[in-house]
MIBAGU-865555 format. One line per 5 residues: number of its first residue (from 1); for each residue y, z, x of N, C-alpha, C, O. Coordinates in steps of 0.001 Angstrom, whole numbers, always signed. Layout:
NUM) Y,Z,X,Y,Z,X,Y,Z,X,Y,Z,X ~ ... .
//
This chain:
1) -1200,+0,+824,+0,+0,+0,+1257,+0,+863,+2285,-553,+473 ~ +1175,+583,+1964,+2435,+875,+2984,+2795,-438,+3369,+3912,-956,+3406 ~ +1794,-852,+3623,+1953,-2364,+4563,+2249,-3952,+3610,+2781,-5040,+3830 ~ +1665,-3389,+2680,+2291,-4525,+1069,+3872,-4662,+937,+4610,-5647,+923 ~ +4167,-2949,+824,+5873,-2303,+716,+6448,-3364,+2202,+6933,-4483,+2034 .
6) +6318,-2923,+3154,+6811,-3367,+4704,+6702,-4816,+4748,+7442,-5567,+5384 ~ +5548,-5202,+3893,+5618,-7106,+3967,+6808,-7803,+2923,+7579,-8686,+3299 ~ +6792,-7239,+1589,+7658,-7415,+442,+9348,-7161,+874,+10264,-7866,+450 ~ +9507,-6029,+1779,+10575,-6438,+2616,+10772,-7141,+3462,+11944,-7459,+3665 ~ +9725,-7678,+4306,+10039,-9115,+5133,+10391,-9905,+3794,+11540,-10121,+3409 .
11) +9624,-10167,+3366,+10058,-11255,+2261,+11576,-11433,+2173,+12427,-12257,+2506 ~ +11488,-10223,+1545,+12861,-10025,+801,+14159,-10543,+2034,+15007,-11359,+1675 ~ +14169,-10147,+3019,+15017,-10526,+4491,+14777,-12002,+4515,+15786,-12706,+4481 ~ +13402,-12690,+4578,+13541,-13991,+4297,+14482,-15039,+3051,+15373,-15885,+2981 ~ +13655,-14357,+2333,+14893,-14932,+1096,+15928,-14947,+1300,+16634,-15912,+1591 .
16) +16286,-13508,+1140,+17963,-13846,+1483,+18374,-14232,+2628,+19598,-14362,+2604 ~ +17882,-14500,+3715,+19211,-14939,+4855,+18174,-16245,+5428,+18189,-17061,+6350 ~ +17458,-15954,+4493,+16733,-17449,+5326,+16155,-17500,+6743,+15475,-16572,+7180 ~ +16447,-18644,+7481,+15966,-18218,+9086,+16468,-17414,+9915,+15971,-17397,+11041 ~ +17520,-16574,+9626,+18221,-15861,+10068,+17589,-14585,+9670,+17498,-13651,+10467 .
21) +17031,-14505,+8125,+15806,-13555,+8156,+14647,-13599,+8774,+14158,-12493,+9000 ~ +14035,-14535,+9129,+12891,-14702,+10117,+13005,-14290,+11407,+12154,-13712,+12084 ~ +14060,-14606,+11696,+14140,-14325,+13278,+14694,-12812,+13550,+14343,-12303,+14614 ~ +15415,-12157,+12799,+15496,-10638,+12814,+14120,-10369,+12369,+13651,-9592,+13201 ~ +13393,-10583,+11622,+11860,-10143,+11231,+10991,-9972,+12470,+10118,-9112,+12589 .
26) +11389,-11064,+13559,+10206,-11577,+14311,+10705,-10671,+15723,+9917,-10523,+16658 ~ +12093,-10096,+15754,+13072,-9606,+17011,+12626,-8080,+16538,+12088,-7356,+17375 ~ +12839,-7626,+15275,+12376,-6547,+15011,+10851,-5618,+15015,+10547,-4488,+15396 ~ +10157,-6691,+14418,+8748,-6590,+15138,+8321,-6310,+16560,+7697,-5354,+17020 ~ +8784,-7312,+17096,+8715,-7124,+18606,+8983,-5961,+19209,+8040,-5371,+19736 .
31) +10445,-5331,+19266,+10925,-4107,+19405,+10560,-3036,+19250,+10688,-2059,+19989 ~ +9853,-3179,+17825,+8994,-1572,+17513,+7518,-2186,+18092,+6810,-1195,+18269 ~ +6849,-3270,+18419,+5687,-2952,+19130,+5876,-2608,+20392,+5152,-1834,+21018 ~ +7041,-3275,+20892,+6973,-2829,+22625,+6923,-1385,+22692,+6341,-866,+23645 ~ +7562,-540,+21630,+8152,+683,+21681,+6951,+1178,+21237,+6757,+2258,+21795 .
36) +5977,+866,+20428,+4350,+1503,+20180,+4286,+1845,+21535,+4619,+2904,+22067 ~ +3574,+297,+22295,+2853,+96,+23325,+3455,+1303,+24424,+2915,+2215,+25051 ~ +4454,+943,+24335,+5199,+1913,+25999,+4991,+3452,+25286,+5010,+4315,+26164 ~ +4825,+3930,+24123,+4865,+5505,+24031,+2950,+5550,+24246,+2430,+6539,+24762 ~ +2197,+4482,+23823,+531,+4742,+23690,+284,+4913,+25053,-584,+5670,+25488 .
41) +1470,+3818,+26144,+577,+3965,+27230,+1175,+4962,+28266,+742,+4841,+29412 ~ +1965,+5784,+28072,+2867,+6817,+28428,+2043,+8595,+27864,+1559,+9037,+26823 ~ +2267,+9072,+29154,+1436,+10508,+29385,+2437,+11534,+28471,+3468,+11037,+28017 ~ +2204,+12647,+28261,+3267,+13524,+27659,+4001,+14282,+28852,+3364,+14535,+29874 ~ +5348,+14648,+28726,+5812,+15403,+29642,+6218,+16628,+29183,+5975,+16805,+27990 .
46) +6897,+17758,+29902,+7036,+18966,+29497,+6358,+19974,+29779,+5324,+19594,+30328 ~ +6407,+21354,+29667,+5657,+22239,+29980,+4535,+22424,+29189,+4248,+23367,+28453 ~ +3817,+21191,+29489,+2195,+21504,+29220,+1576,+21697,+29867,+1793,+21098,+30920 ~ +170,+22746,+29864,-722,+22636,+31419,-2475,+22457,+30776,-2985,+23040,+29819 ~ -2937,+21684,+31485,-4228,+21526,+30871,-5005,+22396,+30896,-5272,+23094,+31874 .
51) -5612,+22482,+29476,-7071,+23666,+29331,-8340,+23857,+30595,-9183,+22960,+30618 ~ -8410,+24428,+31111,-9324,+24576,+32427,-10077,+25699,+31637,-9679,+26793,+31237 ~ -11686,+24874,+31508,-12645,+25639,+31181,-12948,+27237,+32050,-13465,+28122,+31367 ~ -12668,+27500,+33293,-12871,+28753,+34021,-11407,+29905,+33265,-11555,+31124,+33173 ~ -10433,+29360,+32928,-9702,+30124,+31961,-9681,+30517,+30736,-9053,+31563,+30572 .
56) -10285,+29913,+29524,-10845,+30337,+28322,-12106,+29291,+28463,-11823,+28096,+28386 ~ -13339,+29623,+28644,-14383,+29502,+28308,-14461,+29097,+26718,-14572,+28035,+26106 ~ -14384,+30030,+26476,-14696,+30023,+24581,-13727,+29222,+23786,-13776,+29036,+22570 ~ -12890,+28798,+24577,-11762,+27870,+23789,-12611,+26305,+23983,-12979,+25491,+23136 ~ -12709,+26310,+25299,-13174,+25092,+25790,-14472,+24842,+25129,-14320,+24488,+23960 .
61) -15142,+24883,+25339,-16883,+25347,+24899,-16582,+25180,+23487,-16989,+24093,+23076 ~ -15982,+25923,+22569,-15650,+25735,+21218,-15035,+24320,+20577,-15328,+23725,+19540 ~ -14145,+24054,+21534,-13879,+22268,+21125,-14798,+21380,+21209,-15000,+20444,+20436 ~ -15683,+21822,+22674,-16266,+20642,+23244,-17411,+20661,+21893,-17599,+19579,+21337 ~ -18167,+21892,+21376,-19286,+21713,+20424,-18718,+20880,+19390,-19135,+19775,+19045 .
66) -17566,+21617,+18851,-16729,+20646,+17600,-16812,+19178,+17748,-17315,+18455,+16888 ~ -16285,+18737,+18906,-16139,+17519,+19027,-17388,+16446,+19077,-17402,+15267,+18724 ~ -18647,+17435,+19754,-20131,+17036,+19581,-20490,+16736,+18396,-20905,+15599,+18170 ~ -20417,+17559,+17528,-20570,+17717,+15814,-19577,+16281,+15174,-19846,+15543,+14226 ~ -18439,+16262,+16059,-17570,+15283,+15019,-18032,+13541,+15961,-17341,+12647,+15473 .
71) -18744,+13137,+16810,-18892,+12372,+17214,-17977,+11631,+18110,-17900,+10453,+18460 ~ -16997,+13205,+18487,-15893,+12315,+19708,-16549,+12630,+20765,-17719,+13011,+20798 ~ -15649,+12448,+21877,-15754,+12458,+23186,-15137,+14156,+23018,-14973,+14730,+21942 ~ -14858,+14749,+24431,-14613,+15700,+24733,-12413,+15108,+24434,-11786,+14151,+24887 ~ -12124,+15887,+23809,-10607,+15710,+24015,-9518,+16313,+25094,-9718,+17461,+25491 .
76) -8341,+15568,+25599,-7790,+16290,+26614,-7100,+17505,+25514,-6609,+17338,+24397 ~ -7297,+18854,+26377,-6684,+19954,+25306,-5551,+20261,+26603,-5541,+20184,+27832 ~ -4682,+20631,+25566,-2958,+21211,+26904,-2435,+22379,+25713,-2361,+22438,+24486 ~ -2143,+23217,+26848,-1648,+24425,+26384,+406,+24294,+26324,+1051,+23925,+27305 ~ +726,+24490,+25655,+2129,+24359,+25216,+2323,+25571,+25916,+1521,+26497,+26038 .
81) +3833,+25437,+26505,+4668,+26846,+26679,+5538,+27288,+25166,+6271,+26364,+24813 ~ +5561,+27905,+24695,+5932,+28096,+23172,+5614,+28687,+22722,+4482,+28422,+22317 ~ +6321,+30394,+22194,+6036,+31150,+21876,+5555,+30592,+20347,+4465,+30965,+19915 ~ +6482,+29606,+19477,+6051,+29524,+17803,+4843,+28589,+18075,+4666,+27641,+18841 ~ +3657,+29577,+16640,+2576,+28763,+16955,+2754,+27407,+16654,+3712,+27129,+15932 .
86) +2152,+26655,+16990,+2173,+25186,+17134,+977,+24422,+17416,+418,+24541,+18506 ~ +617,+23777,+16668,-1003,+22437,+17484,-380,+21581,+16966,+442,+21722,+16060 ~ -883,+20084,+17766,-803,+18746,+17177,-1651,+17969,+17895,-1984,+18231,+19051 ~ -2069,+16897,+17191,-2864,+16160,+17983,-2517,+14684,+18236,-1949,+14244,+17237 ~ -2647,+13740,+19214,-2159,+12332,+19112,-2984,+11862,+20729,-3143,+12377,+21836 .
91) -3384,+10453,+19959,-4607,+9577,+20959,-6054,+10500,+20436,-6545,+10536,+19308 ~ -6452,+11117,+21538,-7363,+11788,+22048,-7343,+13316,+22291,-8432,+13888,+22345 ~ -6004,+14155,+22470,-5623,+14686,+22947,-4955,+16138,+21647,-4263,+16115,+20628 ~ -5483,+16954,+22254,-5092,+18112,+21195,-3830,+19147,+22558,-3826,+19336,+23775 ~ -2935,+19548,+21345,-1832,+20504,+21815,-1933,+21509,+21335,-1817,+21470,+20110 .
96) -2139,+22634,+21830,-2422,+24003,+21213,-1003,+24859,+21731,-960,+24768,+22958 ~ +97,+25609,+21235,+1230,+26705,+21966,+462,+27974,+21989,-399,+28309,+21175 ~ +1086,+28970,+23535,+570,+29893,+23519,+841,+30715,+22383,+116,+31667,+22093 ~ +2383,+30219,+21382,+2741,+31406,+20453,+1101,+31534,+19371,+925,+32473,+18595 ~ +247,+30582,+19534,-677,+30667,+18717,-1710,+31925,+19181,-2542,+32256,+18337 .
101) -1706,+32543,+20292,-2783,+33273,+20919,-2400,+34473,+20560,-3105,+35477,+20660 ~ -822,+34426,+19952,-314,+35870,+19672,-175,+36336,+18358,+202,+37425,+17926 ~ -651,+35034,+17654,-809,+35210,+15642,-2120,+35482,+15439,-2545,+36391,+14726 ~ -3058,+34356,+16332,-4134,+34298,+15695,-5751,+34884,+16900,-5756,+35025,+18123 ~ -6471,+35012,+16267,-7478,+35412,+17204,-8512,+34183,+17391,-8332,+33108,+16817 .
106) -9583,+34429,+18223,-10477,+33089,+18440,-10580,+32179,+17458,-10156,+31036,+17283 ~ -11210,+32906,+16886,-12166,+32066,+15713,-11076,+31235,+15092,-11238,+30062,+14756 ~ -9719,+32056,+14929,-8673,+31514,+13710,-8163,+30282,+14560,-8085,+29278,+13852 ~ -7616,+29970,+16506,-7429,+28983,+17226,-8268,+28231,+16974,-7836,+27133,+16623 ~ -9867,+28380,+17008,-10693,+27180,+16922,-10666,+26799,+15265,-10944,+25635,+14979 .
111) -10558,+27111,+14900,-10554,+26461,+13369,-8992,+25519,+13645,-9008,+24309,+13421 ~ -7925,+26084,+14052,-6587,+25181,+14159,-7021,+23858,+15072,-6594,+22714,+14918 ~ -7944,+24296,+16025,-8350,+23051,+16745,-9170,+22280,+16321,-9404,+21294,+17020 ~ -9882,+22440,+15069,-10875,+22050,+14453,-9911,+20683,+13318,-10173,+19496,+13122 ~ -8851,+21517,+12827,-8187,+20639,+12293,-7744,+19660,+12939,-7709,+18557,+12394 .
116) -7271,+19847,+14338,-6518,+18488,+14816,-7976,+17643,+15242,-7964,+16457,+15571 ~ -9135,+18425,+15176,-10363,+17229,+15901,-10328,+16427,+14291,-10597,+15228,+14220 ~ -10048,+17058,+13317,-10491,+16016,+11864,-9094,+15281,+12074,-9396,+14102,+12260 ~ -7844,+15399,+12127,-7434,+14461,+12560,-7456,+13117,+13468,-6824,+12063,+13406 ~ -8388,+13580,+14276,-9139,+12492,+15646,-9834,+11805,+14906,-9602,+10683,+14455 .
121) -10545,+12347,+14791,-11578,+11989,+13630,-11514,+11276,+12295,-12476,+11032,+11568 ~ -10241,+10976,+12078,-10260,+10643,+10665,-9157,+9276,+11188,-8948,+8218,+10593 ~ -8603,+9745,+12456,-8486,+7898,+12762,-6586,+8671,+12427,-5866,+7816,+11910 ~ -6125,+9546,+12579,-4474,+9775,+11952,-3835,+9993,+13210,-2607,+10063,+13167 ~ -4431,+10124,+14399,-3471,+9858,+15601,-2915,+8718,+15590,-1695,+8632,+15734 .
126) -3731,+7583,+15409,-3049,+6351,+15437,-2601,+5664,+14226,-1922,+4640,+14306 ~ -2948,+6180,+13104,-2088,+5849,+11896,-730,+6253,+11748,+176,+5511,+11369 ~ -572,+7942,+12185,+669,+8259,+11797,+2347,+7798,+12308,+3501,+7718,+11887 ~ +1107,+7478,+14079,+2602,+6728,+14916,+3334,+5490,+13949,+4519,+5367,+13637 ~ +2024,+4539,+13569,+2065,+3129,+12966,+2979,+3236,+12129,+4023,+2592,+12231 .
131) +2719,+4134,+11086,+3733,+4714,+10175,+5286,+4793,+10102,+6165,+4191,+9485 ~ +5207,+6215,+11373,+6424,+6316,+11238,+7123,+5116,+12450,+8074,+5611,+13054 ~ +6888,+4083,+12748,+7566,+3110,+12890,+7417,+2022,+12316,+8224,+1157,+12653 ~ +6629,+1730,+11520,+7019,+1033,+10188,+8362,+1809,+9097,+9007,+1137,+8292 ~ +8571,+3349,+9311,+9885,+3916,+8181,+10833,+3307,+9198,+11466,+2459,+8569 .
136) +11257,+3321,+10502,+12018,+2921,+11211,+12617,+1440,+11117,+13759,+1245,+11534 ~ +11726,+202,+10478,+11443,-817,+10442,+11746,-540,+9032,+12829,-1124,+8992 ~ +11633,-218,+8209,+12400,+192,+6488,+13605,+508,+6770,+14553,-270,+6659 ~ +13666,+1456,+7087,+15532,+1283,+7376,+16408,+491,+7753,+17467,+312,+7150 ~ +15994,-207,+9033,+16846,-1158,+10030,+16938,-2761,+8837,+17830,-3601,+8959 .
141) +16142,-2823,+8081,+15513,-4256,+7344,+16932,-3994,+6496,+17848,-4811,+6406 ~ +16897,-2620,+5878,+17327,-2104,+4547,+19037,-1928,+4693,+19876,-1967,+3793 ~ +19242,-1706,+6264,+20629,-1530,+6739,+21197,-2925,+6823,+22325,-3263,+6465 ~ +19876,-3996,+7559,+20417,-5438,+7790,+20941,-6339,+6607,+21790,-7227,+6687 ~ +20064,-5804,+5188,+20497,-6460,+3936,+21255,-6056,+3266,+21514,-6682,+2237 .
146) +21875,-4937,+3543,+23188,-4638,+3147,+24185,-4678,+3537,+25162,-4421,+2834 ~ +24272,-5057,+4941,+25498,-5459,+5531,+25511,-6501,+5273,+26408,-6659,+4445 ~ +24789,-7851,+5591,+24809,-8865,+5924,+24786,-9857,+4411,+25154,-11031,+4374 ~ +24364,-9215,+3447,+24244,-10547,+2537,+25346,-9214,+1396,+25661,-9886,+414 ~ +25738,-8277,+1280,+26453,-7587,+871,+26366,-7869,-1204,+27251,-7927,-2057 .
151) +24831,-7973,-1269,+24554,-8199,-2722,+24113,-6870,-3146,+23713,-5904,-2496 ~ +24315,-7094,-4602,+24179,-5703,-5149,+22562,-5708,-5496,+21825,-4755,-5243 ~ +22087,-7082,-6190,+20869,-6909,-6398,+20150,-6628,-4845,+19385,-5679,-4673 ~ +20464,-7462,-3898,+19268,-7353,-2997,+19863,-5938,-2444,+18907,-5338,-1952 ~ +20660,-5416,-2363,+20473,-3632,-1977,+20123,-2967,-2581,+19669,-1940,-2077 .
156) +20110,-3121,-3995,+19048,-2405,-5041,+17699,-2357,-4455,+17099,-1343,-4101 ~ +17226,-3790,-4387,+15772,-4024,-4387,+15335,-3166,-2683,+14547,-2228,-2563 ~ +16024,-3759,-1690,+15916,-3017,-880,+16033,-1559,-460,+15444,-1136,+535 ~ +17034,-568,-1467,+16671,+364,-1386,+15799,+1030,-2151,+15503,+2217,-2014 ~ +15258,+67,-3195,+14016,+633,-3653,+12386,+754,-3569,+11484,+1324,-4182 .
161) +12577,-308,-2203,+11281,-543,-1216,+11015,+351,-365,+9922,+853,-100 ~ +12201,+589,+142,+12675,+2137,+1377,+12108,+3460,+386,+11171,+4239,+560 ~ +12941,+3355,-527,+12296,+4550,-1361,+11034,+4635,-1509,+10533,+5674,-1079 ~ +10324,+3855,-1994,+8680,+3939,-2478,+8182,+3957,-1090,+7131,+4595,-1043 ~ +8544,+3494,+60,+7788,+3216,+1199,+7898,+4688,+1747,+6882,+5035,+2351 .
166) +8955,+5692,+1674,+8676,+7055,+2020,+8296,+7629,+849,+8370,+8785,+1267 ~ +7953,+7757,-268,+7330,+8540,-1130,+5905,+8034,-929,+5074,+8915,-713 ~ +5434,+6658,-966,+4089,+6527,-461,+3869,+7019,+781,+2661,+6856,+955 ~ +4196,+7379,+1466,+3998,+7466,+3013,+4098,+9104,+3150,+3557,+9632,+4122 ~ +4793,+9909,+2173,+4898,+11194,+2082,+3652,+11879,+1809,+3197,+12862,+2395 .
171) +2962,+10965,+451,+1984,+11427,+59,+658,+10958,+618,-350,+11661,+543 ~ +672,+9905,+1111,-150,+9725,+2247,-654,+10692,+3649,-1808,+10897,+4025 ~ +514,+11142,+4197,+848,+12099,+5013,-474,+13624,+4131,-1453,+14260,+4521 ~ +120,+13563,+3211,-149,+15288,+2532,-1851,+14706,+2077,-2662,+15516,+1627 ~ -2050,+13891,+2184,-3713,+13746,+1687,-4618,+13560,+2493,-5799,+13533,+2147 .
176) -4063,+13338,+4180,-4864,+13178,+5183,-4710,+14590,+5933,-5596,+14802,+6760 ~ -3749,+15579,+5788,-3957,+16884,+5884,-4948,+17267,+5240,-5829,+17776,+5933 ~ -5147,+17207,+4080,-6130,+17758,+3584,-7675,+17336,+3726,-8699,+18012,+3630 ~ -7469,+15963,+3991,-8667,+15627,+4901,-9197,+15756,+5992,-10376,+15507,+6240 ~ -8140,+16274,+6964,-8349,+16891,+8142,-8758,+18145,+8241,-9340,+18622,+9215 .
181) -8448,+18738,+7186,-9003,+20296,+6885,-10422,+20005,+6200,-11215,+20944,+6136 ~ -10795,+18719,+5669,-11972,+19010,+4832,-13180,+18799,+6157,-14306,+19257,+6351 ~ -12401,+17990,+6806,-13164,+17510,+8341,-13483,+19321,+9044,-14651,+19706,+8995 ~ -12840,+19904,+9404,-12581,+20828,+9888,-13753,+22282,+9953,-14400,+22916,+10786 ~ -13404,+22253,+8036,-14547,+22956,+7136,-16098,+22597,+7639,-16894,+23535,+7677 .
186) -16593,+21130,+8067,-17952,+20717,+8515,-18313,+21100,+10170,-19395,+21413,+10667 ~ -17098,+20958,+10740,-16862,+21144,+12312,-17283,+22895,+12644,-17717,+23324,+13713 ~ -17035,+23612,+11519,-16758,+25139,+11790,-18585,+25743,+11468,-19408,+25432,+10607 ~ -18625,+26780,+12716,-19800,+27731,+11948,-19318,+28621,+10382,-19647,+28688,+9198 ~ -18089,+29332,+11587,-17368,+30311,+9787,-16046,+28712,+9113,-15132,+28179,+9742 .
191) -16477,+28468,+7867,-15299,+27277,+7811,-14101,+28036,+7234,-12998,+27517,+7069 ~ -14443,+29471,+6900,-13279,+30340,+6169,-12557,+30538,+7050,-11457,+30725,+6529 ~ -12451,+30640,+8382,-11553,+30744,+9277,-10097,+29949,+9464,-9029,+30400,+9877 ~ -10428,+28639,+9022,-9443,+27720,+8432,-8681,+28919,+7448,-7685,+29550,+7801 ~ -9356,+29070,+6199,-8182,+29613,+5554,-7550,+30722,+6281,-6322,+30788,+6323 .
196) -8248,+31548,+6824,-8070,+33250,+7698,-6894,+32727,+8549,-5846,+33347,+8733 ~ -7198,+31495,+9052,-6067,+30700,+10202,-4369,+30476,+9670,-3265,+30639,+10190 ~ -4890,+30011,+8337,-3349,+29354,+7422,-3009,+30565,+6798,-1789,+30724,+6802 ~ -3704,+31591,+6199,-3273,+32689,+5709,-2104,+33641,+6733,-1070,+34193,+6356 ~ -2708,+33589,+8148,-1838,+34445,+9246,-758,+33262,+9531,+91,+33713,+10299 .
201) -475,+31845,+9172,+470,+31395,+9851,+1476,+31127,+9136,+2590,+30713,+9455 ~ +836,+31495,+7702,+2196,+31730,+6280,+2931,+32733,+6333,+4142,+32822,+6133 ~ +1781,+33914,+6754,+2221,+35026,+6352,+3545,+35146,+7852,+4624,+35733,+7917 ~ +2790,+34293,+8851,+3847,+34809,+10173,+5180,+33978,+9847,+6222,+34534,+10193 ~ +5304,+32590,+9163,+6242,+31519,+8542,+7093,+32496,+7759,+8310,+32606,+7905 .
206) +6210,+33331,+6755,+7540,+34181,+5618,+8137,+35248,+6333,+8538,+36210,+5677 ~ +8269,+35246,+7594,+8558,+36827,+8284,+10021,+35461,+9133,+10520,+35806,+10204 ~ +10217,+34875,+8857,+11065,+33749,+9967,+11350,+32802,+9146,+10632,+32410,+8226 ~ +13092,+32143,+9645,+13607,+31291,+8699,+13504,+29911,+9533,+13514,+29987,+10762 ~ +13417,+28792,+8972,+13462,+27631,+9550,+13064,+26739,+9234,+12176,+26787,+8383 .
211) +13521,+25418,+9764,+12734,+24072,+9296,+12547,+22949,+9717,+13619,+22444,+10047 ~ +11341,+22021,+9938,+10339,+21592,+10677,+10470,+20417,+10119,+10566,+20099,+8933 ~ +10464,+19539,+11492,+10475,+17950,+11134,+9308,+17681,+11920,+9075,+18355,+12923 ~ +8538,+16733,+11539,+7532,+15936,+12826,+6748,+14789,+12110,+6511,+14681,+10907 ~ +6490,+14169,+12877,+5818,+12891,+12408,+4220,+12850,+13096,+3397,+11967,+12848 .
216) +4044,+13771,+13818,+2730,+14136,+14601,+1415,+14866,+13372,+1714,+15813,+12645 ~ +479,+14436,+13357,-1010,+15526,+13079,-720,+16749,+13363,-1071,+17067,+14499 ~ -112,+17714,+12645,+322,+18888,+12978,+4,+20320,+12036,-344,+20247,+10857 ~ +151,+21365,+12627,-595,+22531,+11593,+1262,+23789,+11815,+1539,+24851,+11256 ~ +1833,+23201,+12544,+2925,+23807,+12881,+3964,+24540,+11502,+4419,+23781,+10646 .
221) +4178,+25717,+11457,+4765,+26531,+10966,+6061,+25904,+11015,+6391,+25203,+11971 ~ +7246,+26252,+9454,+7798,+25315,+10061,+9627,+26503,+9645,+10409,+26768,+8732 ~ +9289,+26858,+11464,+10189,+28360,+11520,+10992,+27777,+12566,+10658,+26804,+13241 ~ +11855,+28297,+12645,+13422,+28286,+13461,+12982,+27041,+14482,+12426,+27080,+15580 ~ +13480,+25863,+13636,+13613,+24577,+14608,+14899,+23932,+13656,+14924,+23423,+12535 .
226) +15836,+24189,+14579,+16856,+23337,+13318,+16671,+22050,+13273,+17186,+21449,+14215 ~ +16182,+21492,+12601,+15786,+20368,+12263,+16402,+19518,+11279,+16873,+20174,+10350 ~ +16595,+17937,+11150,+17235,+17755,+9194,+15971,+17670,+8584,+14910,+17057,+8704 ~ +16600,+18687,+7751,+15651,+18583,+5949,+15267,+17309,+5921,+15940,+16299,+6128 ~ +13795,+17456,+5569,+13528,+15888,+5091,+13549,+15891,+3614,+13036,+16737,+2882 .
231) +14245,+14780,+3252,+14349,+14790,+1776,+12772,+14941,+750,+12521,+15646,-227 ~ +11966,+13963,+1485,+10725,+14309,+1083,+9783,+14873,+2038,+9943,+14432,+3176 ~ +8893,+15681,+1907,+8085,+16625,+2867,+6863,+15811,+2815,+6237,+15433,+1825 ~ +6666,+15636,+3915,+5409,+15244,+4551,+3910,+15905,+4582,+2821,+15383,+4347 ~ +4294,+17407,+5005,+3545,+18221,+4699,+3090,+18976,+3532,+4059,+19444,+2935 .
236) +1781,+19314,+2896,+1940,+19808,+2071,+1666,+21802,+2272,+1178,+22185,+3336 ~ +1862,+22364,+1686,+2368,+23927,+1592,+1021,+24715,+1973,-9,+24115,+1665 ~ +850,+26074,+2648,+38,+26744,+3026,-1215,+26897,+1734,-2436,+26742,+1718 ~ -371,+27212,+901,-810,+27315,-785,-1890,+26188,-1413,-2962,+26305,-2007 ~ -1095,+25064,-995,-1984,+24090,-1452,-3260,+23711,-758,-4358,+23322,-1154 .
241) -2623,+24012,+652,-4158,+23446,+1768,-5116,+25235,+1412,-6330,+25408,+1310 ~ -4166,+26115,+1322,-5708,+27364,+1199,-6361,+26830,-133,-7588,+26750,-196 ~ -5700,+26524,-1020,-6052,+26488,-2896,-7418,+25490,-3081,-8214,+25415,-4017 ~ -7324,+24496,-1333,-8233,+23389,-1407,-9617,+23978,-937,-10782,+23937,-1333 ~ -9041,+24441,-87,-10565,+24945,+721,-11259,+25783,+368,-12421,+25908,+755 .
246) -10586,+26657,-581,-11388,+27425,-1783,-11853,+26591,-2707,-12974,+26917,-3096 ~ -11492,+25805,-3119,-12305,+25021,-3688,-13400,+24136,-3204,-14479,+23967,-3773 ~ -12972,+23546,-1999,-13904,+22626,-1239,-15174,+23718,-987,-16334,+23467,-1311 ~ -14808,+24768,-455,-15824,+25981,-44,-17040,+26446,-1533,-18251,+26227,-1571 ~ -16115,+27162,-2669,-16700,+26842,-3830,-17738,+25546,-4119,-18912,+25822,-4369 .
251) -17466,+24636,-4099,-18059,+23888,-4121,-19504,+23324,-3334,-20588,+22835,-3653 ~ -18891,+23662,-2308,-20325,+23780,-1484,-21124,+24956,-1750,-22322,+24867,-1483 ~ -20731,+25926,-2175,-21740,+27239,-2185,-22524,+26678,-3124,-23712,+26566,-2823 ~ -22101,+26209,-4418,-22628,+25579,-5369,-23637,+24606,-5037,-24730,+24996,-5447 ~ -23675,+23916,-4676,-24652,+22771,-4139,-25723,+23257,-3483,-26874,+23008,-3841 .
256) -25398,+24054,-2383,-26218,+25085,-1411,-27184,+25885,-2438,-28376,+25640,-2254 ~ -26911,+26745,-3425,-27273,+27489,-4567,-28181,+26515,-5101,-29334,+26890,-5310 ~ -27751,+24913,-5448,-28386,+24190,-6262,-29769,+23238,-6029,-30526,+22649,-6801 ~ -29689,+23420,-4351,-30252,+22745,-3320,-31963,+24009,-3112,-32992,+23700,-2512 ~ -31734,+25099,-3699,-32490,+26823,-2977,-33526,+26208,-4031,-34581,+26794,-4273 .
//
């Protein structure tokens, strides 16, 4: 559906400006792939330091089984300097902050890491980049047809492609969270730990004011980052992802029960 929205605005740039829409279509394209390519093939910088199995054993050892179970490879894991808890995942590669070692205990980290492996796993490292530079590519289209052909219909239409293209893309976002948690739930010996995990990072979220932008596979609390409000949230609420896994969990007991 995203990519229907993102084509229907090429269109639309064609129509109206004609080859002059083609060739911004074809300059713009270009631009955001070079800009894929150079961030995919580019390392992260910053105070990260990599997970060394002789320093948490049980962290390491705990991914590596997960990741056995989920049919990846072993992932690069890096420890964030950062007191607010924080994970995200992108490529291959999981980000864990130390502020997480000070909310949560083992079991509750490996379940957070469990989520970013169902993110690996579910293929949203490399969807979400795609994404959010396709919204980048909605805007710039949406800015070009309103300057340039200065019509009322085609800025209508165009800002109503932009619109649906972040409300689809919002809710897209909030349904592969929850698939990453359902991933997560199979990855885990205890899968309640997930909730035990989101329960301590709400409860640490309502103790702190703030608000959280990101376009990353992320489980991040979303406390003192001044950030802009996104008009529509990407993420969906502690509430909703615990409300699931009680149910997803329910559900399996049931089957299990039905299976005896």
């Amino acid at each position: 559906m995203l990519f229907i929205i993102m084509a229907l605005e090429v269109l639309l740039a064609v129509i109206a400006l004609a080859e002059l829409g083609l060739e911004i279509s074809l300059v713009a394209f270009g631009t955001v792939l070079a800009l894929y390519v150079w961030a995919s093939t580019h390392d992260i910088k910053g105070e990260y330091v990599p997970l060394q199995r002789s320093e948490m054993p049980w962290l390491y050892d705990g991914i590596a089984e997960m990741a056995r179970k989920a049919g990846l490879p072993m992932p690069r894991v890096y420890l964030l300097d950062d007191y607010i808890p924080n994970a995200y995942s992108f490529k291959n590669t999981i980000v864990l902050s130390l502020g997480l070692f000070e909310v949560l205990d083992q079991e509750e980290i490996l379940a957070v890491a469990a989520h970013e492996l169902g993110h690996i796993k579910n293929g949203d490292t490399r969807t979400f980049p795609v994404l959010a530079y396709g919204r980048y590519l909605m805007v710039m289209f949406t800015a070009v047809l309103m300057l340039l052909t200065r019509s009322p219909v085609i800025s209508a239409a165009s800002l109503t492609l932009l619109g649906l293209y972040e409300v689809t893309r919002a809710n897209f976002h909030k349904e592969r969270e929850f698939q990453a948690d359902e991933t997560a739930l199979r990855l885990l010996d205890t899968p309640m730990n997930l909730k035990r995990a989101l329960e301590e990072l709400k409860y640490y979220e309502d103790l702190r004011v703030g608000i959280k932008s990101s376009v990353l596979p992320s489980i991040e609390p979303s406390i003192e980052r001044k950030q802009k409000v996104q008009i529509i949230e990407t993420h969906p609420s502690y509430d909703e992802r615990i409300f699931r896994i009680i149910i997803e969990m329910d559900g399996n007991n049931m089957f299990n029960k039905r299976m005896q």
